[in-house]
Short mmCIF file of the C-alpha atoms (twelve columns), coordinates in Angstrom:
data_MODEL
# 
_entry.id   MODEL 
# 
loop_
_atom_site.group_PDB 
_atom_site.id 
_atom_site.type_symbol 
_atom_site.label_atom_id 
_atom_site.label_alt_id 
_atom_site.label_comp_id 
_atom_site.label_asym_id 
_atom_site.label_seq_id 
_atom_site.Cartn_x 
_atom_site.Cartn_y 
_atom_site.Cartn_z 
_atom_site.pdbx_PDB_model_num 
ATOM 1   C CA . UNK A 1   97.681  89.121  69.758 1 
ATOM 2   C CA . UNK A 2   98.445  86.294  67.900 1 
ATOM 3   C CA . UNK A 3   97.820  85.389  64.430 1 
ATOM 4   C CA . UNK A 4   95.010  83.431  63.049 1 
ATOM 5   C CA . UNK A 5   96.532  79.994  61.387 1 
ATOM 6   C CA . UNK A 6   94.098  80.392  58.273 1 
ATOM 7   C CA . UNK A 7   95.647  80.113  54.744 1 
ATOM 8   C CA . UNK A 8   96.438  83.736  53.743 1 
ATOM 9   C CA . UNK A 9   99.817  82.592  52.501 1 
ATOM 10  C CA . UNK A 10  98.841  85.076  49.269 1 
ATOM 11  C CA . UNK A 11  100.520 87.456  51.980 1 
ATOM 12  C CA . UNK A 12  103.749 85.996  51.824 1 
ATOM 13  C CA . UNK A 13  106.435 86.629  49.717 1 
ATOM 14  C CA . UNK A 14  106.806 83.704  46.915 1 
ATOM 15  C CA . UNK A 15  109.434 82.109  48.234 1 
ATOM 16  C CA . UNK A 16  107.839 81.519  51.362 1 
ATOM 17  C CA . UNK A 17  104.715 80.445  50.003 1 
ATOM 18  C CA . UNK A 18  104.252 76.604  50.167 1 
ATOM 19  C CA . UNK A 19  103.977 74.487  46.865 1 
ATOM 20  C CA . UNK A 20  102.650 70.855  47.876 1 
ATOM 21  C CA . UNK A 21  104.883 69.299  45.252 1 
ATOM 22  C CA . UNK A 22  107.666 70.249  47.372 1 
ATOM 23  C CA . UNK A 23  109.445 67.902  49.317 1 
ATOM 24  C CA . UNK A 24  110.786 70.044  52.149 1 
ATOM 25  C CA . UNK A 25  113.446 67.170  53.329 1 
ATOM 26  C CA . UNK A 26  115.381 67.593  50.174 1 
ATOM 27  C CA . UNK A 27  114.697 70.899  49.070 1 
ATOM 28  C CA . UNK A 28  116.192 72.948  51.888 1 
ATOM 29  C CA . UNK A 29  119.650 72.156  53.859 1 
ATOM 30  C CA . UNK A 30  119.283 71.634  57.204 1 
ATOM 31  C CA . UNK A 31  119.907 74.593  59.924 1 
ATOM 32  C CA . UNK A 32  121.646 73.537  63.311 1 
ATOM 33  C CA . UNK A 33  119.510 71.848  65.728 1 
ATOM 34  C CA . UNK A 34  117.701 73.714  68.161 1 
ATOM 35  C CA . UNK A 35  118.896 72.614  71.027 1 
ATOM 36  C CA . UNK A 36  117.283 74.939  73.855 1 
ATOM 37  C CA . UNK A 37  117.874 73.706  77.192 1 
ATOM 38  C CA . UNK A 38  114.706 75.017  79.089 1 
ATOM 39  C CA . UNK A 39  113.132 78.516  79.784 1 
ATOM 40  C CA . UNK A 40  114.746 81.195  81.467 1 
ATOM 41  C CA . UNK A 41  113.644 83.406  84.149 1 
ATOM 42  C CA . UNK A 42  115.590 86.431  82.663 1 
ATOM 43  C CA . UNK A 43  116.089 88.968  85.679 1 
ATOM 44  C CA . UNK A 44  113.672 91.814  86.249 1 
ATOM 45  C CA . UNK A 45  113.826 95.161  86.216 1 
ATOM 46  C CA . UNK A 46  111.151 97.207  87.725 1 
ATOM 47  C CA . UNK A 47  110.300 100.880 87.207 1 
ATOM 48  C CA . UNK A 48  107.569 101.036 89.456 1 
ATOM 49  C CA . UNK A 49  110.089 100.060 92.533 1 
ATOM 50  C CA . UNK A 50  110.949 102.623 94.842 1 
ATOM 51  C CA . UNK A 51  114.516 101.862 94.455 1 
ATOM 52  C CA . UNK A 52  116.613 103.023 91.933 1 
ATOM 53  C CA . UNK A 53  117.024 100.902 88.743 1 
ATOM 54  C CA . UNK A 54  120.610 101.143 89.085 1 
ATOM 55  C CA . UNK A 55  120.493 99.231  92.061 1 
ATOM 56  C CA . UNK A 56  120.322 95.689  90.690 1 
ATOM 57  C CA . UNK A 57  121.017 96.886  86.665 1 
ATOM 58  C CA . UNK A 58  124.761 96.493  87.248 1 
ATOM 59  C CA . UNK A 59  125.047 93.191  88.171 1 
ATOM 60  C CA . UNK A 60  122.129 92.077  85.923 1 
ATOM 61  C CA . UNK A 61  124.150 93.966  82.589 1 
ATOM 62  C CA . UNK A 62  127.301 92.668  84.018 1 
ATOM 63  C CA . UNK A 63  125.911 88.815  83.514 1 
ATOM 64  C CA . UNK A 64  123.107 88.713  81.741 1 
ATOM 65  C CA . UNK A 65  123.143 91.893  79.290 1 
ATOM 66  C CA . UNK A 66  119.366 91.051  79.198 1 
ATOM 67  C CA . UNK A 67  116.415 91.386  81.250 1 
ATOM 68  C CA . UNK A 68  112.524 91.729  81.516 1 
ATOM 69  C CA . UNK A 69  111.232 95.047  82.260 1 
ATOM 70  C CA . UNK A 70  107.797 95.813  84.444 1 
ATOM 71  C CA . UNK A 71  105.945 98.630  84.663 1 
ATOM 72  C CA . UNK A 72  107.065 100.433 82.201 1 
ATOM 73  C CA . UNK A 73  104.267 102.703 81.351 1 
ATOM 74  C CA . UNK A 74  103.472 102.107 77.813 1 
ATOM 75  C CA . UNK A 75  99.895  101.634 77.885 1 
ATOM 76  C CA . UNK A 76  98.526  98.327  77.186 1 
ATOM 77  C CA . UNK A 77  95.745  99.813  74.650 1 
ATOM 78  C CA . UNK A 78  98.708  101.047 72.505 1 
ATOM 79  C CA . UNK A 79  100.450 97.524  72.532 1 
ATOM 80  C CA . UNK A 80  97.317  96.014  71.491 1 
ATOM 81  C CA . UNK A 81  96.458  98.616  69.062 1 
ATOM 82  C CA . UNK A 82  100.059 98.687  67.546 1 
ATOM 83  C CA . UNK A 83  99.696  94.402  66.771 1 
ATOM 84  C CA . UNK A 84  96.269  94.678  65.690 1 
ATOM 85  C CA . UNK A 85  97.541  97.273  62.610 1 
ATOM 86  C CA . UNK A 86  101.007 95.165  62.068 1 
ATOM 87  C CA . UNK A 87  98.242  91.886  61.725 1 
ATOM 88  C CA . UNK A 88  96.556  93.529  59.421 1 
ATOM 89  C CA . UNK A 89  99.181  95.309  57.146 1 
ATOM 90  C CA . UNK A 90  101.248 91.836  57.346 1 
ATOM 91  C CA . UNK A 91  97.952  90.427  56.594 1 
ATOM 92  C CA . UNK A 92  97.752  92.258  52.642 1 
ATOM 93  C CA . UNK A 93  99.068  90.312  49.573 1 
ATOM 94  C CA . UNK A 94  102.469 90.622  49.050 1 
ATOM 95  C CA . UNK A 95  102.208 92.778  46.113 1 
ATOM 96  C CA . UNK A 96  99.921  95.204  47.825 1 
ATOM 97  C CA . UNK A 97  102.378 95.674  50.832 1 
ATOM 98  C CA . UNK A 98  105.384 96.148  47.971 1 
ATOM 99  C CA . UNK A 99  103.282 99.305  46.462 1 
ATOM 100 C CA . UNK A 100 101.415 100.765 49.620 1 
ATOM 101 C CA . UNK A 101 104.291 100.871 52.077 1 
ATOM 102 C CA . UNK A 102 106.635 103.960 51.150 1 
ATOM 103 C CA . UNK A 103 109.640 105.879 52.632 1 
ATOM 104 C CA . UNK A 104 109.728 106.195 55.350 1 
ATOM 105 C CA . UNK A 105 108.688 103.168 56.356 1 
ATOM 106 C CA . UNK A 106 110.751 101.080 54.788 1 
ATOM 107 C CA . UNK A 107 108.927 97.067  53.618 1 
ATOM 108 C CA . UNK A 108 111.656 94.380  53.894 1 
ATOM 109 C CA . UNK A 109 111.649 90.462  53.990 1 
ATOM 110 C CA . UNK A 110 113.937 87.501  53.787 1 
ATOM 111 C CA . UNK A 111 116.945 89.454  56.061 1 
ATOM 112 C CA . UNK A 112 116.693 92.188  58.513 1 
ATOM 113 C CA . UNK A 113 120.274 92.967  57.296 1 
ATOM 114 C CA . UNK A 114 119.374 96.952  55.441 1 
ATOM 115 C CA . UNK A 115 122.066 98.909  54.042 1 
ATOM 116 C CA . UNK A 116 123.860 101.867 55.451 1 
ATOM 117 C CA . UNK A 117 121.380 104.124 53.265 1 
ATOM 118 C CA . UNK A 118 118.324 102.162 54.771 1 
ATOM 119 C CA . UNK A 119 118.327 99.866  51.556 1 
ATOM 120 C CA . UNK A 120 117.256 96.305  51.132 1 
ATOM 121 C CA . UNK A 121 120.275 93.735  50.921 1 
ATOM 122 C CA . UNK A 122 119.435 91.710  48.064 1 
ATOM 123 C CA . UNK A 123 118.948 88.042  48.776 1 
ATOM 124 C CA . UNK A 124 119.522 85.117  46.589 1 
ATOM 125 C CA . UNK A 125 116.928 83.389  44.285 1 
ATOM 126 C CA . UNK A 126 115.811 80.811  46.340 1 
ATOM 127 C CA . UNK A 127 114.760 80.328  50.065 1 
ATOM 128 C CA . UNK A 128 118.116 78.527  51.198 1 
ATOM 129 C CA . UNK A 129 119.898 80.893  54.540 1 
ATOM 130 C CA . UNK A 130 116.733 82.844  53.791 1 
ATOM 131 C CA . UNK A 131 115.596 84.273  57.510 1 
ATOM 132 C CA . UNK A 132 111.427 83.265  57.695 1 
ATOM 133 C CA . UNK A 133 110.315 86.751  58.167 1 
ATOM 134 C CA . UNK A 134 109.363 89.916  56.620 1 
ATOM 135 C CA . UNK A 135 109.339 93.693  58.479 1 
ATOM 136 C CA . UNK A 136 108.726 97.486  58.483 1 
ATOM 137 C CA . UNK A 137 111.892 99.820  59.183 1 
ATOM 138 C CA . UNK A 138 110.690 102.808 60.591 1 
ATOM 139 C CA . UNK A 139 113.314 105.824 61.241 1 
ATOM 140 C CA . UNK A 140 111.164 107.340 64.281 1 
ATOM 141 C CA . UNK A 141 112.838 111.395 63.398 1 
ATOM 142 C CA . UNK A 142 111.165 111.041 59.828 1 
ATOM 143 C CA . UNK A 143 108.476 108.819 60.773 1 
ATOM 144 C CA . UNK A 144 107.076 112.251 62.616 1 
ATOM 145 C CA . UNK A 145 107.208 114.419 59.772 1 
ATOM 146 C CA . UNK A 146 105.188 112.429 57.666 1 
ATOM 147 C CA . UNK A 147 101.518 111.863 56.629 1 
ATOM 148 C CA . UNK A 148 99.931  108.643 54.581 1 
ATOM 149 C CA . UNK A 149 96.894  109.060 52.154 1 
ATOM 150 C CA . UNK A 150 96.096  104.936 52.935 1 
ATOM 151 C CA . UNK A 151 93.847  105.267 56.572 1 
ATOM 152 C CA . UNK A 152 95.967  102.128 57.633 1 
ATOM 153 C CA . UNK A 153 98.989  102.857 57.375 1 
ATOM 154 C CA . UNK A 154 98.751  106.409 58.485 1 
ATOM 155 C CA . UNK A 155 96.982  105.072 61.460 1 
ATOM 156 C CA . UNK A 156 99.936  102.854 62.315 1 
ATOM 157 C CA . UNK A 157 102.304 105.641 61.346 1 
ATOM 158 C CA . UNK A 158 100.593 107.362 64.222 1 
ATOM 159 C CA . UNK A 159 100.743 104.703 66.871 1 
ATOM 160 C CA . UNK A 160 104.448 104.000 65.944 1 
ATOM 161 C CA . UNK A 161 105.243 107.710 66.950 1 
ATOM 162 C CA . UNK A 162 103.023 107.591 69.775 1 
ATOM 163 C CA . UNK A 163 105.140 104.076 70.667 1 
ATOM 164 C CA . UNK A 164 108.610 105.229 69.810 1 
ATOM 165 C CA . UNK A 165 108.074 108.403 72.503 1 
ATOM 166 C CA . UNK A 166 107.807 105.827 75.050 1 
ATOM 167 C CA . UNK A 167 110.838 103.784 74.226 1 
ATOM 168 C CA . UNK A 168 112.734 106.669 73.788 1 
ATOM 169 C CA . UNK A 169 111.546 107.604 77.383 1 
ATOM 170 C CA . UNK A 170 112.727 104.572 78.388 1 
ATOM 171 C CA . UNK A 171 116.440 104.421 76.629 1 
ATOM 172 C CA . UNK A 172 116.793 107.594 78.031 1 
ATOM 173 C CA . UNK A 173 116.053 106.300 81.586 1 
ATOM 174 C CA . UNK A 174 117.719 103.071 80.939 1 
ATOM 175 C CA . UNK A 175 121.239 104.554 79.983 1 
ATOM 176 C CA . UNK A 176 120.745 107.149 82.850 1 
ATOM 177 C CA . UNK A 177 121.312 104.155 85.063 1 
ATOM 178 C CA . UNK A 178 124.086 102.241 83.116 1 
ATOM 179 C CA . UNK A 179 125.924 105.610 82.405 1 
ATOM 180 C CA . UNK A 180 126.051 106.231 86.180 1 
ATOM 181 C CA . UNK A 181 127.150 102.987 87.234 1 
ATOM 182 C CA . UNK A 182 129.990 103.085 84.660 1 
ATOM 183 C CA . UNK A 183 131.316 106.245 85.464 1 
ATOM 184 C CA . UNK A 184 130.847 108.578 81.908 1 
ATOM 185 C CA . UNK A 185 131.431 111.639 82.542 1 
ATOM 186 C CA . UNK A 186 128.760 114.039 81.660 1 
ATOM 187 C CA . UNK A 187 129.803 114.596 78.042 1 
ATOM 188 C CA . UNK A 188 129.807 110.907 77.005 1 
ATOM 189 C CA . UNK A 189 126.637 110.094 78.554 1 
ATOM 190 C CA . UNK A 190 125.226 112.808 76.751 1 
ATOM 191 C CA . UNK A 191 126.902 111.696 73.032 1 
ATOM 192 C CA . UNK A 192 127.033 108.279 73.974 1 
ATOM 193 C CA . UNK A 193 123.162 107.668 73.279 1 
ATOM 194 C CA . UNK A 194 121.205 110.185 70.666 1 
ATOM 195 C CA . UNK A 195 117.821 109.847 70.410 1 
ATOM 196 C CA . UNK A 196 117.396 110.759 67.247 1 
ATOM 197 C CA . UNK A 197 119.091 107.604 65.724 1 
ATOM 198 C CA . UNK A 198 116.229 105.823 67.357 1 
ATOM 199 C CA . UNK A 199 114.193 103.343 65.012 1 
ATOM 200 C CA . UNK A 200 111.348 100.863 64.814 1 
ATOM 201 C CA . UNK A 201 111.413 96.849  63.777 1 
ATOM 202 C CA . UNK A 202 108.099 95.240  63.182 1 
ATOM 203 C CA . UNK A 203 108.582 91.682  62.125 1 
ATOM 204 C CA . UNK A 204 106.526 88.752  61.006 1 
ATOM 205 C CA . UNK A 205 107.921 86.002  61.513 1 
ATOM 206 C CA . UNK A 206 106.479 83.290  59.117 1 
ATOM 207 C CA . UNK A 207 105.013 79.632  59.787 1 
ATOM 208 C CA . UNK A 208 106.941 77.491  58.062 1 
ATOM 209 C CA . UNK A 209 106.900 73.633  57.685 1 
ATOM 210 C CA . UNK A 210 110.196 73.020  58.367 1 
ATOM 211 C CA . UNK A 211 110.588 74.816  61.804 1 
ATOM 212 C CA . UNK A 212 112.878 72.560  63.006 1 
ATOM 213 C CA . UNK A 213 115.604 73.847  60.252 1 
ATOM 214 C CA . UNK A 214 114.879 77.585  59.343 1 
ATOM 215 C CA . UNK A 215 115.249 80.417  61.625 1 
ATOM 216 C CA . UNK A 216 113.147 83.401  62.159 1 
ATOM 217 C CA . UNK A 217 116.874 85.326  63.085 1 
ATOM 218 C CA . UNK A 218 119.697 83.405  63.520 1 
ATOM 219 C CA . UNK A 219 122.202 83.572  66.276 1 
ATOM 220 C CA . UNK A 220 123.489 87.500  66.576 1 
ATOM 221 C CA . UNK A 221 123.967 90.292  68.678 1 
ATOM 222 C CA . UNK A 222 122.710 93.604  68.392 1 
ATOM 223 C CA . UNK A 223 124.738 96.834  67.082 1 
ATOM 224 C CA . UNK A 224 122.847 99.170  69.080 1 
ATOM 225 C CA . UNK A 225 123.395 100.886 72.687 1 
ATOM 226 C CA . UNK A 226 120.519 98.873  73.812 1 
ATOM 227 C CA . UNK A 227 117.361 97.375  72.226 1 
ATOM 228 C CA . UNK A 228 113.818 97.077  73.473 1 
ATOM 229 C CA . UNK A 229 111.145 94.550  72.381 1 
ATOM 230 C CA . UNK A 230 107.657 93.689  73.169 1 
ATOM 231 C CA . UNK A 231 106.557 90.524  71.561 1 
ATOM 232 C CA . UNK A 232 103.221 88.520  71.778 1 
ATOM 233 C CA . UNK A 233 102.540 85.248  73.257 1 
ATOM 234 C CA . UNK A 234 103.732 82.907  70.553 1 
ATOM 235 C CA . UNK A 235 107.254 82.931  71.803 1 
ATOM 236 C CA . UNK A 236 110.502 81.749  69.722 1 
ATOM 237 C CA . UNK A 237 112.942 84.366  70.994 1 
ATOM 238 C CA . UNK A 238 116.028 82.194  73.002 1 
ATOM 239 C CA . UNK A 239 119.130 83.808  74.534 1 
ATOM 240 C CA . UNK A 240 122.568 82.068  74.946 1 
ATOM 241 C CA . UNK A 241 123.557 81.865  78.667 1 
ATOM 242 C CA . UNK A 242 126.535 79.989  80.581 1 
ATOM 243 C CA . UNK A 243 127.402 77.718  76.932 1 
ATOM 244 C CA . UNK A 244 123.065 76.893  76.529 1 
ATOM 245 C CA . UNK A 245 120.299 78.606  74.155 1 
ATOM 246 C CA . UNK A 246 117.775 79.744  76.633 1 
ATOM 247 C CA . UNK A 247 113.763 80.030  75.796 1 
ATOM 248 C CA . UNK A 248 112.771 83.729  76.426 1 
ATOM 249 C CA . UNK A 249 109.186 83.089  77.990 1 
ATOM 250 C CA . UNK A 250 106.270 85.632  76.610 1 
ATOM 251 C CA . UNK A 251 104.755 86.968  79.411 1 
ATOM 252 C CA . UNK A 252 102.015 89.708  78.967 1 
ATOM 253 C CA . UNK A 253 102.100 93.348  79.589 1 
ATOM 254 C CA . UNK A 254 106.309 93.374  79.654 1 
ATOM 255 C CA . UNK A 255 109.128 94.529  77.687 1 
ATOM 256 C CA . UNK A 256 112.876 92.775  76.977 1 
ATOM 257 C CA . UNK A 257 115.621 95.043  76.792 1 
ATOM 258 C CA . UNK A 258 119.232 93.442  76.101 1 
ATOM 259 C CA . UNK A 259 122.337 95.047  75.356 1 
ATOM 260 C CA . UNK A 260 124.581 95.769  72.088 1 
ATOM 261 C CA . UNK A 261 127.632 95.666  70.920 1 
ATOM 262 C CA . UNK A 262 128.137 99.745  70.910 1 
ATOM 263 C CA . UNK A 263 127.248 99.178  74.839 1 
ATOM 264 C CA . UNK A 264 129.760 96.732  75.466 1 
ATOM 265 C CA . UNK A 265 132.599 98.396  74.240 1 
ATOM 266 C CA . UNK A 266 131.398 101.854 76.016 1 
ATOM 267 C CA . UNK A 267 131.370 99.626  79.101 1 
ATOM 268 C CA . UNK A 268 135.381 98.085  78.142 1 
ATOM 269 C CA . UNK A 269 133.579 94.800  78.361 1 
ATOM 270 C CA . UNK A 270 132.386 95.195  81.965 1 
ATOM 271 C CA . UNK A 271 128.700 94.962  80.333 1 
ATOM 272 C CA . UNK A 272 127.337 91.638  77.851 1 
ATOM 273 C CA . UNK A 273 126.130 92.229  74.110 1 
ATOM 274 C CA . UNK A 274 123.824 89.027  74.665 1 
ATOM 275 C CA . UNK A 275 123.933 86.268  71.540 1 
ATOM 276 C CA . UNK A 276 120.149 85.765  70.812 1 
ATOM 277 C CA . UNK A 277 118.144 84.450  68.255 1 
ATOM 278 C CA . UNK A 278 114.432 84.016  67.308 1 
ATOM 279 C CA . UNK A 279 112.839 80.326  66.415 1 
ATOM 280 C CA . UNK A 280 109.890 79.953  63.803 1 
ATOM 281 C CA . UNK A 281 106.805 78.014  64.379 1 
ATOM 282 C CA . UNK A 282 105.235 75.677  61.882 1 
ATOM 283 C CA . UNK A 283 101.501 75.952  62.896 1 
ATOM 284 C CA . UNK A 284 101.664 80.186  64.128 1 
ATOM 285 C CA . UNK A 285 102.958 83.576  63.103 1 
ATOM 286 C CA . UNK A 286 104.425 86.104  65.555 1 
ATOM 287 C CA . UNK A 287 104.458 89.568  65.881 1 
ATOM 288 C CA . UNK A 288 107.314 91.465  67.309 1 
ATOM 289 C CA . UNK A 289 108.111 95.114  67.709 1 
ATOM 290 C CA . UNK A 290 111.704 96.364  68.751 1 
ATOM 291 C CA . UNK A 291 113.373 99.552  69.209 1 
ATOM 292 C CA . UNK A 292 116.931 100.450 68.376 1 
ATOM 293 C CA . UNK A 293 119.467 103.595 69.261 1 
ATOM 294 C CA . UNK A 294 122.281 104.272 68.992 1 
ATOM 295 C CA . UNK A 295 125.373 107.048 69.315 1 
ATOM 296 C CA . UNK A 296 125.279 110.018 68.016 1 
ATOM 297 C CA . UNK A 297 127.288 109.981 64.760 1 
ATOM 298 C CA . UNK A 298 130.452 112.242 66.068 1 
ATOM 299 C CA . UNK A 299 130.594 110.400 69.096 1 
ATOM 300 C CA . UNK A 300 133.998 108.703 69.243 1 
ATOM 301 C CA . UNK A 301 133.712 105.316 71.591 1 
ATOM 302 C CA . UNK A 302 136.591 105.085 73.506 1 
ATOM 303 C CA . UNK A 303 138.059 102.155 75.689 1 
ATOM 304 C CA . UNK A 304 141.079 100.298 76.651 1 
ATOM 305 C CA . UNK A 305 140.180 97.193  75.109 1 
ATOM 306 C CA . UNK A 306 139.076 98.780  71.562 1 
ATOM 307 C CA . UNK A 307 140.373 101.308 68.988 1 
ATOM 308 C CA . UNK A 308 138.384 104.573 69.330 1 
ATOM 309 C CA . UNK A 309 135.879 104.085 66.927 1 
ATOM 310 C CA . UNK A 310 132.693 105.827 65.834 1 
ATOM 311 C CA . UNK A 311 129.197 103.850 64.877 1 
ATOM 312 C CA . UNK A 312 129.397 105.149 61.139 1 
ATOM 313 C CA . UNK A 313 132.699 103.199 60.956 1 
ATOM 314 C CA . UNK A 314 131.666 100.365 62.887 1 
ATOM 315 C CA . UNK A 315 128.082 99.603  60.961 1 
ATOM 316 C CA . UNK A 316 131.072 100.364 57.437 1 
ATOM 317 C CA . UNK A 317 133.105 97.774  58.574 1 
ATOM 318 C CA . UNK A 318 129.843 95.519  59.300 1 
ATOM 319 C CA . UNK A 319 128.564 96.306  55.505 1 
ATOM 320 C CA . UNK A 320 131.445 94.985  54.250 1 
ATOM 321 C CA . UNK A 321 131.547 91.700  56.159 1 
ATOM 322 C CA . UNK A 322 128.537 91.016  55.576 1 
ATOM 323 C CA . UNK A 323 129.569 91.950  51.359 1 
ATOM 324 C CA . UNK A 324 132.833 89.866  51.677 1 
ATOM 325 C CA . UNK A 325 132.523 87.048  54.512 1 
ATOM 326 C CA . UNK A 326 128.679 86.563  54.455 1 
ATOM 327 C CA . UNK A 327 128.685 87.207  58.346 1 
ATOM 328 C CA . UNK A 328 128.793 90.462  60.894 1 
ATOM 329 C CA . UNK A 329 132.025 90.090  62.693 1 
ATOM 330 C CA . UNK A 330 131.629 93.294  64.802 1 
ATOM 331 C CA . UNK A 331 133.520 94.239  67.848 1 
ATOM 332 C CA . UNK A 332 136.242 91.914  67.160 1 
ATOM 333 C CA . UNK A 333 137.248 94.566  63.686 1 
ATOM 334 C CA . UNK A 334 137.978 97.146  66.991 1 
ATOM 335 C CA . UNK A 335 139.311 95.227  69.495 1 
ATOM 336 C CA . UNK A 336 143.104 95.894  70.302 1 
ATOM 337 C CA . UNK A 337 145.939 93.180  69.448 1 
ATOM 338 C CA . UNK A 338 149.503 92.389  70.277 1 
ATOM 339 C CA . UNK A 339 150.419 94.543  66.904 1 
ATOM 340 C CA . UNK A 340 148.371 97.217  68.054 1 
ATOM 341 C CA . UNK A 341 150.242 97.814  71.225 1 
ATOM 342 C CA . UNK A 342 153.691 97.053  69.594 1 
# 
């Protein structure tokens, strides 16, 4: 599933595209050192098993907040199927992607940072803090409701539904377990995960000649409940464990499911929003596909160790952060104080 190395960098946006006059040591500032330590056996969760998944999910969210799931049941002819398309709609020159991909798939590159009304932040002029990617946003409850005149992208509209059933499927089964082993009672395990917020993320991440000081996604964590990704077999993805950056192995046929922020604070910090980020590669592309979800809007999230809090005000207060400090500060906007309890 992984891209050919061929020069199609018409496909790129312009700022990624490389001129040979350019000398990439002084052009671009550096990035901070990847410093990954070595590659992590991330814990497993199996489906398949007998045993409940709750069985070893609580200690596994509790110190890890991330972990490899196995037999899943997404077919591996729809995995295939769904790179294949992303290869070749990546694959188009820039300016044809711009015009052919419409609401409600959503063409983005440079940031995966989209406004609250599913906009495009706008990025500088030049390629400095750029991120060395481009994606597709796809809102799964309108991607349904929708038909394409182009035969590719209507065929990839198609497989995304098809694909987003199955994570949905498997949020739902997911949370199940996590909402047990935390306690909710029935009402917030019910608001506490809506599967109607549920969206796609297909990136392409770029080759770039100076790997060693861009990033494909720098350090973060996610906003959602929980995210699910299936990547191919270029690798770059690293999570931080115990103070190290961690390399997230590809291994074929599985899914990676880690934890957000909205999870962590519906858990009062018992379960880990896990820092990851994603790596570029000079000489390959990659392909990656994740899934998002979230709260339903109403729902109030509501802790000891945070203000009660909905996710409209949270991603509010992470729009303006991002307008004002340049960064996503996140949980730490909710999280009780001295003054607060004074």
């Amino acid at each position: 599933m992984t891209c050919s190395i061929s020069d199609n960098f018409h496909s790129y946006p312009p700022l990624f595209r490389p001129n040979p006059s350019d000398d990439h040591g002084e052009q671009y500032s550096p990035n901070p050192k990847f410093d990954s330590d070595s590659e992590s056996e991330i814990p497993v969760v199996d489906l398949g098993s007998s045993m409940s998944p709750a069985e070893n999910l609580s200690k596994i969210c509790r110190e890890w907040g991330m972990f490899r799931l196995v037999n899943h049941g997404v077919p591996m002819e729809l995995l295939t199927q769904l790179h294949e398309h992303a290869n070749k709609l990546f694959s188009l020159d820039f300016e044809s992607k711009q015009a052919l991909i419409t609401t409600p798939i959503l063409y983005f590159w440079g940031s995966p940072a989209l406004t609250m009304s599913g906009n495009v932040r706008k990025t500088g002029p030049c390629a400095d803090n750029l991120n060395w990617l481009e994606g597709l946003n796809v809102p799964l409850a309108k991607n349904s409701n929708f038909e394409y005149d182009d035969p590719l992208l209507e065929s990839f509209r198609s497989l995304l539904e098809e694909y987003g059933k199955h994570q949905t499927r498997l949020a739902k089964a997911i949370f199940r377990a996590m909402a047990e082993d935390l306690n909710f009672p029935p009402s917030k395990s019910k608001s506490y995960l809506s599967s109607s917020t549920g969206f796609l993320r297909v990136y392409r991440y770029l080759r770039c000649p100076i790997s060693d000081r861009r990033w494909g996604i720098d350090s973060h964590t996610d906003s959602s409940v929980l995210s699910i990704l299936h990547q191919d077999q270029v690798g770059g993805l690293q999570v931080f464990k115990n103070d190290k950056w961690l390399d997230v192995k590809p291994i074929h046929g599985t899914l990676i499911v880690n934890l957000g922020d909205m999870m962590q604070a519906m858990s009062n910090d018992s379960y880990i929003s896990v820092k990851h980020r994603v790596r570029v590669n000079k000489k390959k592309e990659r392909i990656s596909i994740g899934y998002f979800v979230f709260p339903a809007e109403d729902a109030v999230i509501e802790s000891s160790r945070y203000r009660p809090f909905t996710y409209p005000e949270f991603q509010a207060a992470k729009e303006l952060d991002l307008k004002t400090v340049g960064v996503k500060v996140g949980l730490p906007r909710f999280r009780i104080t001295e003054d607060d309890t004074n």
